[in-house]
Structure formats: structure tokens, C-alpha cells
N, CA, C, O and CB atoms as a CASP TS submission, in Angstrom:
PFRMAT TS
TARGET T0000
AUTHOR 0000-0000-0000
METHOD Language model
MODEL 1
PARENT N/A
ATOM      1  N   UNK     1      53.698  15.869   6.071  1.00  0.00           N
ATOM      2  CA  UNK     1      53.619  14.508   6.577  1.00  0.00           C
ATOM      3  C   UNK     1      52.154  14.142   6.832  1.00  0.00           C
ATOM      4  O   UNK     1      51.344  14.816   7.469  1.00  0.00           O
ATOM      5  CB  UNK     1      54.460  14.353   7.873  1.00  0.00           C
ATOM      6  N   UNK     2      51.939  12.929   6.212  1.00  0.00           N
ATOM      7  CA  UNK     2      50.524  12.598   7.021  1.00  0.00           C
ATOM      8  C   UNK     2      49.770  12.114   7.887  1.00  0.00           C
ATOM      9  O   UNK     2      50.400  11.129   8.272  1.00  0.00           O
ATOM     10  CB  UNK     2      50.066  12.311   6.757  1.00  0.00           C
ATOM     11  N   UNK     3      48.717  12.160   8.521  1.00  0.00           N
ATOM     12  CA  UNK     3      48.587  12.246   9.606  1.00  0.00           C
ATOM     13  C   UNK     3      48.770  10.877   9.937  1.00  0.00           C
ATOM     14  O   UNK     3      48.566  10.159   8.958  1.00  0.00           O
ATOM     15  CB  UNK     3      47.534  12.894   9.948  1.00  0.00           C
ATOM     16  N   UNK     4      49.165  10.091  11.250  1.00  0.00           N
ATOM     17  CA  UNK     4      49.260   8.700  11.169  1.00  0.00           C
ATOM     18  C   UNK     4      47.651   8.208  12.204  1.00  0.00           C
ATOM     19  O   UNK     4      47.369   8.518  13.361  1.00  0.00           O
ATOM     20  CB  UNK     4      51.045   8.157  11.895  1.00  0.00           C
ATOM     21  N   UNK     5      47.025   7.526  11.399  1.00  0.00           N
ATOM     22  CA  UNK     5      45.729   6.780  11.504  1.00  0.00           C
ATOM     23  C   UNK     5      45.957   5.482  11.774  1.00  0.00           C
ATOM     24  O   UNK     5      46.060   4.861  10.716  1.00  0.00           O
ATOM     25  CB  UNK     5      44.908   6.841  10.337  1.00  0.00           C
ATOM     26  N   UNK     6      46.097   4.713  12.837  1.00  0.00           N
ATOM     27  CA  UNK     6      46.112   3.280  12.511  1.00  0.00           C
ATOM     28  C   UNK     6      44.545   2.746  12.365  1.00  0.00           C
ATOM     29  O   UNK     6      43.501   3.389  12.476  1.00  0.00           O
ATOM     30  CB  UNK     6      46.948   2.456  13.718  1.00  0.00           C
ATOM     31  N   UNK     7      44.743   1.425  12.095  1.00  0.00           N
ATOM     32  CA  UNK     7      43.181   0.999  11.715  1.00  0.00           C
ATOM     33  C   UNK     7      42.857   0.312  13.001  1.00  0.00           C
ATOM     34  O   UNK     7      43.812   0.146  13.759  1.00  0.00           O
ATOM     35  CB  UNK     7      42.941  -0.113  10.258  1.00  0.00           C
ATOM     36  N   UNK     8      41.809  -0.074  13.347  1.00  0.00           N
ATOM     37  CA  UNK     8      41.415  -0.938  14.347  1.00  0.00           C
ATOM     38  C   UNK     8      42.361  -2.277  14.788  1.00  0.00           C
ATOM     39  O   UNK     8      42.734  -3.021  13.881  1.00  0.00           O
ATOM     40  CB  UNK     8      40.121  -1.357  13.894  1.00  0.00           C
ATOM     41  N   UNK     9      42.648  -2.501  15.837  1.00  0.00           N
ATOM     42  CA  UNK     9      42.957  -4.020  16.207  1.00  0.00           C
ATOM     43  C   UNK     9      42.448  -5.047  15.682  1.00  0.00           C
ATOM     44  O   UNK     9      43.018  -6.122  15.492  1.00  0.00           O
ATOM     45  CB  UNK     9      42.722  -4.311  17.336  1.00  0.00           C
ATOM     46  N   UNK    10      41.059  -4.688  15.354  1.00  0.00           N
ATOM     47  CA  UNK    10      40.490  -6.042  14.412  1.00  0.00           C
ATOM     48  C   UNK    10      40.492  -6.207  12.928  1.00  0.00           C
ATOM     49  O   UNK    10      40.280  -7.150  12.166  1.00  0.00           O
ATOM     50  CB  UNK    10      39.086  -6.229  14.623  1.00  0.00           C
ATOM     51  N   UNK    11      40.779  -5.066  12.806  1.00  0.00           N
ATOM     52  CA  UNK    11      41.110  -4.905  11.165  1.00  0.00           C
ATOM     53  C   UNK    11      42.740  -5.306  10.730  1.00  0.00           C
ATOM     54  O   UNK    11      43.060  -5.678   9.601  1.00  0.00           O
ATOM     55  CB  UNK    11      40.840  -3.121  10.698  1.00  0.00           C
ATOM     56  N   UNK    12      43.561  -5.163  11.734  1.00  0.00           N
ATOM     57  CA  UNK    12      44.856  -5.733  11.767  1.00  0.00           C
ATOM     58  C   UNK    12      44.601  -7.485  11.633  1.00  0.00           C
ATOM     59  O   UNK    12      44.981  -8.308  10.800  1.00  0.00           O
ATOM     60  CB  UNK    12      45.652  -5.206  13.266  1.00  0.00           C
ATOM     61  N   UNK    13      43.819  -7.582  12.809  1.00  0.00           N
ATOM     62  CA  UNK    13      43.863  -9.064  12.881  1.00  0.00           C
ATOM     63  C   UNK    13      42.600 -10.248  11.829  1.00  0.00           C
ATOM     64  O   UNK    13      42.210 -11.403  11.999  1.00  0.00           O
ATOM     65  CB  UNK    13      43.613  -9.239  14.611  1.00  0.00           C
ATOM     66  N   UNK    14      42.386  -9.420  11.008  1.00  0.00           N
ATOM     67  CA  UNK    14      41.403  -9.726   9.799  1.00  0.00           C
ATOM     68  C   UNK    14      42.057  -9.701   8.686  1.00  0.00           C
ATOM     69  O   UNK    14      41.310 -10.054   7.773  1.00  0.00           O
ATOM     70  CB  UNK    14      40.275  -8.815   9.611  1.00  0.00           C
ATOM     71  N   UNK    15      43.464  -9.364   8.205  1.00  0.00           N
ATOM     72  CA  UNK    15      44.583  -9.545   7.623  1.00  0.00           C
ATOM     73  C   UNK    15      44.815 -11.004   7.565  1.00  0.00           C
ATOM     74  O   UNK    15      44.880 -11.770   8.526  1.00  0.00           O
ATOM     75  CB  UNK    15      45.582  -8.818   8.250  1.00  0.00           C
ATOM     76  N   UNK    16      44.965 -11.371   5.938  1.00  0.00           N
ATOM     77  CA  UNK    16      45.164 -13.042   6.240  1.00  0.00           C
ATOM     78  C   UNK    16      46.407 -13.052   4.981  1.00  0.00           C
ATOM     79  O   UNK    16      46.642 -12.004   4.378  1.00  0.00           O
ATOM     80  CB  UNK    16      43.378 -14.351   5.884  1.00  0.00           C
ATOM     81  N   UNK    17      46.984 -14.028   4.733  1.00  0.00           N
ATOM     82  CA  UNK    17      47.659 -14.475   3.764  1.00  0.00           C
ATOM     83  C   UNK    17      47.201 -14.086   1.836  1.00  0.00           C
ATOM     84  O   UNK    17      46.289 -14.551   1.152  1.00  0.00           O
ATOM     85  CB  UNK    17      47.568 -15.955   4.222  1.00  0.00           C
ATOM     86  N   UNK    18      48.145 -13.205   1.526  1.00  0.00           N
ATOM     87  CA  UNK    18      47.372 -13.278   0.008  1.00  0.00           C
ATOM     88  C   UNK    18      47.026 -11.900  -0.073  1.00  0.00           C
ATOM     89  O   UNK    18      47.094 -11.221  -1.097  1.00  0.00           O
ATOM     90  CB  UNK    18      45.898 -14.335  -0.176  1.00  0.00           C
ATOM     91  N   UNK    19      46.464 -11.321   1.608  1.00  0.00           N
ATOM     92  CA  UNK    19      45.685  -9.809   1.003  1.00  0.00           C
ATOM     93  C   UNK    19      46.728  -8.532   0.603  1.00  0.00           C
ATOM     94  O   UNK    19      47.897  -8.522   0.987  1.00  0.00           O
ATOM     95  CB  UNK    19      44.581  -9.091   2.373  1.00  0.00           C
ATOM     96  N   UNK    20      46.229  -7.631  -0.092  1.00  0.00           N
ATOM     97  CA  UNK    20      47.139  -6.726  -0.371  1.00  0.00           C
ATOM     98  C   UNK    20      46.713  -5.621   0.665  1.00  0.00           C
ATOM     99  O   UNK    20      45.551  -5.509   1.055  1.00  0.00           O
ATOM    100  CB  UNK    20      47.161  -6.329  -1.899  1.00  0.00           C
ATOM    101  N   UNK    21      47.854  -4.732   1.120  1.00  0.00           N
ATOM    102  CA  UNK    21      47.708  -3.736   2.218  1.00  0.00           C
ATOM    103  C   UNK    21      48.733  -2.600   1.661  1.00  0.00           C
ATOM    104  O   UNK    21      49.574  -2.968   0.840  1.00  0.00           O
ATOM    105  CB  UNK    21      48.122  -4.393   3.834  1.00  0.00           C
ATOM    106  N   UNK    22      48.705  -1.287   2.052  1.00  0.00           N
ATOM    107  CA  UNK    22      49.026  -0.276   1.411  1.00  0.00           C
ATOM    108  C   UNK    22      49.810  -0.054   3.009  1.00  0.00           C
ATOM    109  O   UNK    22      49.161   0.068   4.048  1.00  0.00           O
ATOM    110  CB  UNK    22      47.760   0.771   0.604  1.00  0.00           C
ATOM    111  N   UNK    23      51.347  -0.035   2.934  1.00  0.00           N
ATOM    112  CA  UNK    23      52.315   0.585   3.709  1.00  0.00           C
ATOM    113  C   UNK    23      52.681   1.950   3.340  1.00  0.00           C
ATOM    114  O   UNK    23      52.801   2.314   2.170  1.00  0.00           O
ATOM    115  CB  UNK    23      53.417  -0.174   3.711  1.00  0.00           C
ATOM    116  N   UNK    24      52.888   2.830   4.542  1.00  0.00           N
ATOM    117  CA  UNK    24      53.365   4.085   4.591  1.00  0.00           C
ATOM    118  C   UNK    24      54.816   4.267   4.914  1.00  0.00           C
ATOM    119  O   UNK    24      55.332   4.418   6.022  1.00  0.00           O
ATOM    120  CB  UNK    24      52.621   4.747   5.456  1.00  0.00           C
ATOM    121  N   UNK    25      55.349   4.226   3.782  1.00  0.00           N
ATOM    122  CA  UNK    25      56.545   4.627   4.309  1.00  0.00           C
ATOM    123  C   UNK    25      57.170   6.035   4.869  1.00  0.00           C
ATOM    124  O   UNK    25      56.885   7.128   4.380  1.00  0.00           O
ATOM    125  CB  UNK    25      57.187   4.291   3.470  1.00  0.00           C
ATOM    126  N   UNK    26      57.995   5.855   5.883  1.00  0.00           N
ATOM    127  CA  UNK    26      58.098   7.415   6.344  1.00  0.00           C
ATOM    128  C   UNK    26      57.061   8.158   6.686  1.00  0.00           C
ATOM    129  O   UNK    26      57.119   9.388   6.673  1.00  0.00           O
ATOM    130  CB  UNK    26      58.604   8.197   5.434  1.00  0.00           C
ATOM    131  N   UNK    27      55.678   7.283   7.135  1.00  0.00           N
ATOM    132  CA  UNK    27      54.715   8.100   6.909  1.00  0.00           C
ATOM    133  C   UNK    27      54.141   8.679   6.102  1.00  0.00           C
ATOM    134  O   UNK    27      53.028   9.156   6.320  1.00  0.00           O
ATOM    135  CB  UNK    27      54.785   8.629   7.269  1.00  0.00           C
ATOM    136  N   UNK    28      54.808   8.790   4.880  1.00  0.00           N
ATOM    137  CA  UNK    28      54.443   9.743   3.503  1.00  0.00           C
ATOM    138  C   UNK    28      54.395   8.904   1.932  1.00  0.00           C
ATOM    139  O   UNK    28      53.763   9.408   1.003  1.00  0.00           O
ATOM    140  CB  UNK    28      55.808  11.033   3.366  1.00  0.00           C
ATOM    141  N   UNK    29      54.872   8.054   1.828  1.00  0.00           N
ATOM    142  CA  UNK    29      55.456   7.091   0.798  1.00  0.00           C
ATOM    143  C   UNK    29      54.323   5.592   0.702  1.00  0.00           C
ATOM    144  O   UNK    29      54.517   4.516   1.268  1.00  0.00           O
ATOM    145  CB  UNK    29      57.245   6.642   1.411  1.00  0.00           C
ATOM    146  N   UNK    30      53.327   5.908  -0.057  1.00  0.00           N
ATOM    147  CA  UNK    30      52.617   4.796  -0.078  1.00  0.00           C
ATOM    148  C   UNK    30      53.068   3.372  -1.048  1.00  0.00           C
ATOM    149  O   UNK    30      53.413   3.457  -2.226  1.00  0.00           O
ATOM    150  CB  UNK    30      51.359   5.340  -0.447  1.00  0.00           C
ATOM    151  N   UNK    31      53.017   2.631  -0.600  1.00  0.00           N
ATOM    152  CA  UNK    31      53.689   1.229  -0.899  1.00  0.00           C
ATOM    153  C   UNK    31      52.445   0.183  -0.637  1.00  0.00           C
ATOM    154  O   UNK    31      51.782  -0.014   0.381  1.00  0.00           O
ATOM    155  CB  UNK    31      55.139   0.885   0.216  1.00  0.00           C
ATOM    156  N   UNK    32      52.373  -0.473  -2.076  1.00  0.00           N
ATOM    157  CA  UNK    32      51.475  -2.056  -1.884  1.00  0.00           C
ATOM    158  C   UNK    32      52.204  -2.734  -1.820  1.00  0.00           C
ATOM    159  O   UNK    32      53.232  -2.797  -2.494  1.00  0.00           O
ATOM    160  CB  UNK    32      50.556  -2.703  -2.838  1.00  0.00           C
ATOM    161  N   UNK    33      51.781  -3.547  -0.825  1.00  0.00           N
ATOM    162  CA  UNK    33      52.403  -4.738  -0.681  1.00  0.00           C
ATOM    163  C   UNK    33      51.586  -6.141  -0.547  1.00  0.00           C
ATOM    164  O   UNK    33      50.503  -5.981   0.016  1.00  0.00           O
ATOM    165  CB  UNK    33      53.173  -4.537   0.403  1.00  0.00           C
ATOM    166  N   UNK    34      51.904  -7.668  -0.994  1.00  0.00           N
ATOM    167  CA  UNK    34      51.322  -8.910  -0.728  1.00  0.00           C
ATOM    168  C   UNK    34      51.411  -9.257   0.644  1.00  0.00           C
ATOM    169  O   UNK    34      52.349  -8.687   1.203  1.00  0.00           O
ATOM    170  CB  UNK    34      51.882  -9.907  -1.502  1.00  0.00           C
ATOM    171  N   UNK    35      50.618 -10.144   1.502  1.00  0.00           N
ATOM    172  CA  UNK    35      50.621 -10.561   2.253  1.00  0.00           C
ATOM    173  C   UNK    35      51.190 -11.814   2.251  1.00  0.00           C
ATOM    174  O   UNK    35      50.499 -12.674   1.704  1.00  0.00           O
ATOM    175  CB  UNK    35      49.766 -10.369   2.544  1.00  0.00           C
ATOM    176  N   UNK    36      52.385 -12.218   2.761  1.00  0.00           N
ATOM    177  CA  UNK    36      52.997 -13.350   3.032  1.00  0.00           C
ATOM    178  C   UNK    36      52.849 -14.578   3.871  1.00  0.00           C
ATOM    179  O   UNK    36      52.973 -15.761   3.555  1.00  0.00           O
ATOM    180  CB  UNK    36      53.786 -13.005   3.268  1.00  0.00           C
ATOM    181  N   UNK    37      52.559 -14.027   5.002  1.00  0.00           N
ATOM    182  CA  UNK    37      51.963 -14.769   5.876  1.00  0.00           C
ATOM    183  C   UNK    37      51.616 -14.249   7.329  1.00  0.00           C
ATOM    184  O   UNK    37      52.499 -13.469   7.686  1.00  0.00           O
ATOM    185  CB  UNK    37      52.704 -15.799   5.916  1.00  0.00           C
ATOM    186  N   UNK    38      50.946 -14.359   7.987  1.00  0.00           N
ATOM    187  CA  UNK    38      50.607 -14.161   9.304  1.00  0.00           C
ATOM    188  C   UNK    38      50.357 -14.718  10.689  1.00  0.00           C
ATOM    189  O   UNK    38      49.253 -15.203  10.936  1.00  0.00           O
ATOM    190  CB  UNK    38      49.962 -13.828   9.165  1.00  0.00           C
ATOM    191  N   UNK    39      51.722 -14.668  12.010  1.00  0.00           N
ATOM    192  CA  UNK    39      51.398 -15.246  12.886  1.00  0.00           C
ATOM    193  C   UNK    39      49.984 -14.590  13.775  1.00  0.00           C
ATOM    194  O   UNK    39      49.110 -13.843  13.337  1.00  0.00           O
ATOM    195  CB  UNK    39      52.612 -15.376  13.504  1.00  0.00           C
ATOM    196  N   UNK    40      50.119 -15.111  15.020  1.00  0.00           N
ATOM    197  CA  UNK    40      49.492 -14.479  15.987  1.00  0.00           C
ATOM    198  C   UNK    40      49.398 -12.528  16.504  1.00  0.00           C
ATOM    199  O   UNK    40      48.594 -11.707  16.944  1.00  0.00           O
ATOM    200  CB  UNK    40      50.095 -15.312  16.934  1.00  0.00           C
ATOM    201  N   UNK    41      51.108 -12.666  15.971  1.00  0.00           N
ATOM    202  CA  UNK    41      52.359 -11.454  16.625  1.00  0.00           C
ATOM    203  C   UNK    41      52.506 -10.616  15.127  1.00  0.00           C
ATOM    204  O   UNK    41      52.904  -9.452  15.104  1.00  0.00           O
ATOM    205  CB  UNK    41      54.367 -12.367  17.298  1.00  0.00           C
ATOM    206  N   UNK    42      52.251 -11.125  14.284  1.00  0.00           N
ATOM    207  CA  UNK    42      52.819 -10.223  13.338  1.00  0.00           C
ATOM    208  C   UNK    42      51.880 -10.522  11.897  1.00  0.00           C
ATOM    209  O   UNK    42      50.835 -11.174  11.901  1.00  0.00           O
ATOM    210  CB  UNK    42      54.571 -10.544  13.186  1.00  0.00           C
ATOM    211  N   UNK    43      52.462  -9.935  10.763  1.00  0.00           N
ATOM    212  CA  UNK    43      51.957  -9.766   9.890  1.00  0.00           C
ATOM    213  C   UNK    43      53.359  -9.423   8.834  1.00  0.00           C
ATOM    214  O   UNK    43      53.975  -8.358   8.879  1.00  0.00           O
ATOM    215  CB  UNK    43      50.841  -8.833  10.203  1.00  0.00           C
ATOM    216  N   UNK    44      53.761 -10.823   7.697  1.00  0.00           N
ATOM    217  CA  UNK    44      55.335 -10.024   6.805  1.00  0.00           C
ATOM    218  C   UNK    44      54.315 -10.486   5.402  1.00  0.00           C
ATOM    219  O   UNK    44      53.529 -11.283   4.888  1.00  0.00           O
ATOM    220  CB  UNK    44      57.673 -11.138   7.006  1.00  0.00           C
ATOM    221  N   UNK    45      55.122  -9.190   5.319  1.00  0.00           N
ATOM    222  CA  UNK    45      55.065  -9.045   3.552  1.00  0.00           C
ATOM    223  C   UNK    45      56.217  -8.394   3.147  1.00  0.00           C
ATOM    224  O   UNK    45      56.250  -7.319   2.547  1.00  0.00           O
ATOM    225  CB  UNK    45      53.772  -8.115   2.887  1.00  0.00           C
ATOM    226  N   UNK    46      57.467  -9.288   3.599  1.00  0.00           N
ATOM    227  CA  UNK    46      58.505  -9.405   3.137  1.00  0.00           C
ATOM    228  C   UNK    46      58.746  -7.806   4.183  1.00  0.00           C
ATOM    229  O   UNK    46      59.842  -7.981   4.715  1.00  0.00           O
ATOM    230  CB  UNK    46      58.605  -9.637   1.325  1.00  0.00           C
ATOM    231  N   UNK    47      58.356  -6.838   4.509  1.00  0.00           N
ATOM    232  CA  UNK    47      58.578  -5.759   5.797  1.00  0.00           C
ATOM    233  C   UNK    47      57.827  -6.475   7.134  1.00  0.00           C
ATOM    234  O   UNK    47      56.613  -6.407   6.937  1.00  0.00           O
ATOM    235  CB  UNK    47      57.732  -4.022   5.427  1.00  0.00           C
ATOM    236  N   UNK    48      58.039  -6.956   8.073  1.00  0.00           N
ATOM    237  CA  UNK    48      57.348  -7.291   9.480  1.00  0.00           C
ATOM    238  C   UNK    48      56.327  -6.552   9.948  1.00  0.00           C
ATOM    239  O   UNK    48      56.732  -5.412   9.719  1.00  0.00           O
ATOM    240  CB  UNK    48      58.205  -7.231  10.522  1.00  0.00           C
ATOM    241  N   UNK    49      55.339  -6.453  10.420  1.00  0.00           N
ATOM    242  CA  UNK    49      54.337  -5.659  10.914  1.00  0.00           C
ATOM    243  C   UNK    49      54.177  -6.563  12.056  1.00  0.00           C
ATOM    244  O   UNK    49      54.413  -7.766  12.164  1.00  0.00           O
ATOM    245  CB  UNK    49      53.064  -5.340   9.975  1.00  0.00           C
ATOM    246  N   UNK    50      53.616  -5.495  13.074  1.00  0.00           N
ATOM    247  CA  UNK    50      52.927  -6.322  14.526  1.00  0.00           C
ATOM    248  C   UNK    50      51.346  -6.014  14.244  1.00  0.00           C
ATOM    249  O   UNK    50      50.685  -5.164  13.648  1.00  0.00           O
ATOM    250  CB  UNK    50      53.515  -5.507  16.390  1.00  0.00           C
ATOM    251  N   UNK    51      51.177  -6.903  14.825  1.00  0.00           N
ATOM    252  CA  UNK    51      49.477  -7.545  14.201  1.00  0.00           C
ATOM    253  C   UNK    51      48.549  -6.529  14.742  1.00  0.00           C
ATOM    254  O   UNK    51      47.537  -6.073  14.211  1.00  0.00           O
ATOM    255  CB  UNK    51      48.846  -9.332  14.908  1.00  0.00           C
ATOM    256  N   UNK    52      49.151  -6.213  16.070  1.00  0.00           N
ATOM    257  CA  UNK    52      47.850  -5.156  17.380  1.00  0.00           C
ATOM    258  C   UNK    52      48.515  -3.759  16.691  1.00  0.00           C
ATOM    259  O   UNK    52      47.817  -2.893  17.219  1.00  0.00           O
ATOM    260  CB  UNK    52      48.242  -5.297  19.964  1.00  0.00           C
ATOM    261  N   UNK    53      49.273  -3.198  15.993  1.00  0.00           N
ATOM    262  CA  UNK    53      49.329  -1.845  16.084  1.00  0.00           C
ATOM    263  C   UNK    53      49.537  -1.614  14.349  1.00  0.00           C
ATOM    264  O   UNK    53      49.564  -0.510  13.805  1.00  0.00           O
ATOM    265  CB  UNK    53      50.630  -1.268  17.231  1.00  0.00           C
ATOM    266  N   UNK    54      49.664  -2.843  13.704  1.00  0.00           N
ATOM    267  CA  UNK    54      50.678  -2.136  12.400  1.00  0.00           C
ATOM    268  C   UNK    54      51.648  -1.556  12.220  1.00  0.00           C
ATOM    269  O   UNK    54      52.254  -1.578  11.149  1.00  0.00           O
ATOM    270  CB  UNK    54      50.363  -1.418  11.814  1.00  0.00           C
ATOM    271  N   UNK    55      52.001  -0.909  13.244  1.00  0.00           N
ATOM    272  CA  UNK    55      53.674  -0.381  12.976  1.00  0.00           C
ATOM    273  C   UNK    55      55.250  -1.579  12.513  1.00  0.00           C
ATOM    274  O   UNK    55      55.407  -2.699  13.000  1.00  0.00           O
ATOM    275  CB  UNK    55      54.103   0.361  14.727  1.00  0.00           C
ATOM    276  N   UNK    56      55.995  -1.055  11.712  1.00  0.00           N
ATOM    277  CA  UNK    56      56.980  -2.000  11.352  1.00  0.00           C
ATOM    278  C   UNK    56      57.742  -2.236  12.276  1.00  0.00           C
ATOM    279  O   UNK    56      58.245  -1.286  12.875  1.00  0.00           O
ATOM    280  CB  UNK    56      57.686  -1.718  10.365  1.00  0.00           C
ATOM    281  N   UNK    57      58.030  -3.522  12.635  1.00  0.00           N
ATOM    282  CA  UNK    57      59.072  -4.198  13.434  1.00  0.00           C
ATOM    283  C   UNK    57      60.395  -4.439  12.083  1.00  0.00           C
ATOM    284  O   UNK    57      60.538  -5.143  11.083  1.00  0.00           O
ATOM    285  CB  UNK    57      58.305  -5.886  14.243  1.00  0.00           C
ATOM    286  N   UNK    58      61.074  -3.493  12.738  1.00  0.00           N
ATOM    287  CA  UNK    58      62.860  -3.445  12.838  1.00  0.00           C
ATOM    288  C   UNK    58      63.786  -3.727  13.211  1.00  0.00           C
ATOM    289  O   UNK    58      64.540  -2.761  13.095  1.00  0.00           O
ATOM    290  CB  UNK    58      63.347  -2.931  13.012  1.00  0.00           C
ATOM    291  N   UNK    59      64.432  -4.808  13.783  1.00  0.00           N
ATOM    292  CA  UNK    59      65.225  -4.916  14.819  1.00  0.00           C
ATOM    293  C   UNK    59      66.542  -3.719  14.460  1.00  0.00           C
ATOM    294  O   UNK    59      67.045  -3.208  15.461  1.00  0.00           O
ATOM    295  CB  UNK    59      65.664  -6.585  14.965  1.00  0.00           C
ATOM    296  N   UNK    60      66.955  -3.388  13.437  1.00  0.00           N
ATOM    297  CA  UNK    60      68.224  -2.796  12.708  1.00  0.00           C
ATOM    298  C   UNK    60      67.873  -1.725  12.528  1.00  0.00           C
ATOM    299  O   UNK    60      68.584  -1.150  11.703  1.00  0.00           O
ATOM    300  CB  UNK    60      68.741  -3.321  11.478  1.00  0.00           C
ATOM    301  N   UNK    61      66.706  -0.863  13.102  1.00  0.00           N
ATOM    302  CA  UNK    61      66.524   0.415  13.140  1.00  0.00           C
ATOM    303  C   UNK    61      65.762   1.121  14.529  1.00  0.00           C
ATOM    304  O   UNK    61      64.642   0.699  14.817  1.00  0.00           O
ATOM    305  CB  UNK    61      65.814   0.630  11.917  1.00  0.00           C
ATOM    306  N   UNK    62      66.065   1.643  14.941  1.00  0.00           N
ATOM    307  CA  UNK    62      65.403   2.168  16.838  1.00  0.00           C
ATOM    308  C   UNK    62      64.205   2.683  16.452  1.00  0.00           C
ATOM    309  O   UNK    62      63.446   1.993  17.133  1.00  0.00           O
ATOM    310  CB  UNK    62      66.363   3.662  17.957  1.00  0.00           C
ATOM    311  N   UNK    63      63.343   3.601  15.674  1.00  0.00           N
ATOM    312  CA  UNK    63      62.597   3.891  15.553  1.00  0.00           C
ATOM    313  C   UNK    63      61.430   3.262  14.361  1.00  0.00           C
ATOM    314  O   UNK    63      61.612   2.173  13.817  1.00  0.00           O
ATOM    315  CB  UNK    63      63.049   4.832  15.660  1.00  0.00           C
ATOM    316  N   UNK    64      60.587   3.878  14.157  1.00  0.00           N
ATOM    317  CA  UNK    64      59.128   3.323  13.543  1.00  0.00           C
ATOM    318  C   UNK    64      59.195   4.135  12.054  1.00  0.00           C
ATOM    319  O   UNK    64      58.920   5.334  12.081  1.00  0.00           O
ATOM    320  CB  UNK    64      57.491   3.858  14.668  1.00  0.00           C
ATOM    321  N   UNK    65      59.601   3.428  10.580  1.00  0.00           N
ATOM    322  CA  UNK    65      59.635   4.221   9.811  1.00  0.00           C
ATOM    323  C   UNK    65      58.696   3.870   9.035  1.00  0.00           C
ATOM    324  O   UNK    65      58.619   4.502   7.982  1.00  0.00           O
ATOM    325  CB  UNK    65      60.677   4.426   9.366  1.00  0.00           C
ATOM    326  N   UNK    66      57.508   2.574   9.328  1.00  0.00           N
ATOM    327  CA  UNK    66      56.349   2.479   8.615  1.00  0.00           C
ATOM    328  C   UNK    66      55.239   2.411   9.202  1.00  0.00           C
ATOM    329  O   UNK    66      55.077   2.550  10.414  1.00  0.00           O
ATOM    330  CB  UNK    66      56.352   1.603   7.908  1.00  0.00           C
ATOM    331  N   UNK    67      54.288   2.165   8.288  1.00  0.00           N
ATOM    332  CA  UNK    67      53.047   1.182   9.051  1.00  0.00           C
ATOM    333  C   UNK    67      52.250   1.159   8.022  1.00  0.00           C
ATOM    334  O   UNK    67      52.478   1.780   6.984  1.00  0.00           O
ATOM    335  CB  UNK    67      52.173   1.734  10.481  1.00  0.00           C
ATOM    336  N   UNK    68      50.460  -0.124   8.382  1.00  0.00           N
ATOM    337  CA  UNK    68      50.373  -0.659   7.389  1.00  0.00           C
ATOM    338  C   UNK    68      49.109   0.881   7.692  1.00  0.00           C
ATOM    339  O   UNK    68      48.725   1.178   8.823  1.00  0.00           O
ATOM    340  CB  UNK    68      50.209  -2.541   7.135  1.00  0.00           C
ATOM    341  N   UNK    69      48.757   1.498   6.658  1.00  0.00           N
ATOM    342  CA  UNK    69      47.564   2.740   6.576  1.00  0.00           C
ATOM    343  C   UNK    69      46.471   1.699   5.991  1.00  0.00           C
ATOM    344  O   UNK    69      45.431   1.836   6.636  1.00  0.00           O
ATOM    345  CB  UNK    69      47.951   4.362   5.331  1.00  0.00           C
ATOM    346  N   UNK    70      46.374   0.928   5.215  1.00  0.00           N
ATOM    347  CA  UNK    70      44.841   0.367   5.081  1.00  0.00           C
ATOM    348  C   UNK    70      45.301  -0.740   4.009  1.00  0.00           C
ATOM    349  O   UNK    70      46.306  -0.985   3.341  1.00  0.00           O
ATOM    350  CB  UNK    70      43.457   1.641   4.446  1.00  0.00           C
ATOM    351  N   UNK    71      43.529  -1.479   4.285  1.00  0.00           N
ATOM    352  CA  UNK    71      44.068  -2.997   3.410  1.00  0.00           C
ATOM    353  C   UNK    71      43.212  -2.675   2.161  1.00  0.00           C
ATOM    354  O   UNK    71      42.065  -2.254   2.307  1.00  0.00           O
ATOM    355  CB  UNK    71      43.569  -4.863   4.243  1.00  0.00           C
ATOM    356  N   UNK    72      43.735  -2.859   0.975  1.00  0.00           N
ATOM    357  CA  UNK    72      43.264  -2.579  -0.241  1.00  0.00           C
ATOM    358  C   UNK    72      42.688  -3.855  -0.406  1.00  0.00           C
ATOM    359  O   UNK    72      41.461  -3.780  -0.470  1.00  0.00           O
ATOM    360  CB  UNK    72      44.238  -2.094  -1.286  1.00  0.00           C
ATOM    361  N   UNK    73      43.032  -4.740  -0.477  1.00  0.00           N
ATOM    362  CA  UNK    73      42.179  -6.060  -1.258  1.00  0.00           C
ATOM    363  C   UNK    73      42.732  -7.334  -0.492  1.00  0.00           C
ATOM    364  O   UNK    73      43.869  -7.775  -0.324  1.00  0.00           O
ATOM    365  CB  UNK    73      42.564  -6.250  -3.175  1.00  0.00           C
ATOM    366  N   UNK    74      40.869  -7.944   0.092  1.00  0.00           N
ATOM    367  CA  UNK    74      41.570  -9.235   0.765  1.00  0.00           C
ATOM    368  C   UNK    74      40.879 -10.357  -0.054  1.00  0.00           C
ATOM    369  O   UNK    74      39.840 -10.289  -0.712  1.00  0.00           O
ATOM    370  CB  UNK    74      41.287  -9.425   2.569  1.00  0.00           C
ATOM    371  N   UNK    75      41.848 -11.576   0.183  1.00  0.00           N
ATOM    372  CA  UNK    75      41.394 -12.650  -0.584  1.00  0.00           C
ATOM    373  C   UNK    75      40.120 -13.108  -0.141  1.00  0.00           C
ATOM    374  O   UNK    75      39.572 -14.053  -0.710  1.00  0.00           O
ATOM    375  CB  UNK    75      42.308 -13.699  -0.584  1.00  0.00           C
TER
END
């Protein structure tokens, strides 16, 4: 498993519409994904992210099975 790194709070919140970001699934399972859009609170690209931590918001699952590990390309 790898190690879980989140990125800075400001690097979360420097995430805009359009950019591409590399999700971990399971921690282990790297996934690109588009940026859809972004409130204050969150961050979807079609999976929910919270903006201050990157971890995936789930309501239909109790625990944390992603997060975003780094932003590959912003607009």
C-alpha cells in the first residue's frame, strides 16, 4: 500500500475547473480524473473530494477509499 501523502491545503484549494488530478484509489489504484467543478467545500470530478483534505466524500460508504495524490495538469 502506499504511503498516503496529502498535498497542502493550498494546493487543494488552487484546484480549479478543467484541471486534471490523479486519484488514489484504495490508496493503491491511480486514476486521472477531469475537474468538474469546484465549491468552497469540495472539489467533483464526477468522485466528491473535500477541498481542505482531499479525501473522498461518500455518503454510501463509512470509510475513506480515495484521495486526490497530486494535480497533473491545470488549466
Amino acid at each position: 500500500m502506499q504511503k498516503y501523502i496529502p498535498l497542502t491545503k493550498e494546493q487543494y484549494h488552487s484546484i480549479k475547473k478543467g484541471d486534471v488530478i490523479e486519484r488514489m484509489l484504495g490508496f493503491v489504484i491511480p486514476m486521472q480524473l477531469i475537474v468538474q467543478s469546484v465549491t468552497d467545500d469540495i472539489i467533483d470530478c464526477g468522485y466528491i473530494f473535500d477541498r481542505n483534505t482531499g479525501l473522498e466524500i461518500d455518503e454510501n460508504i463509512s470509510v475513506t477509499v480515495s484521495y486526490i495524490s497530486r494535480i497533473i495538469k491545470q488549466e
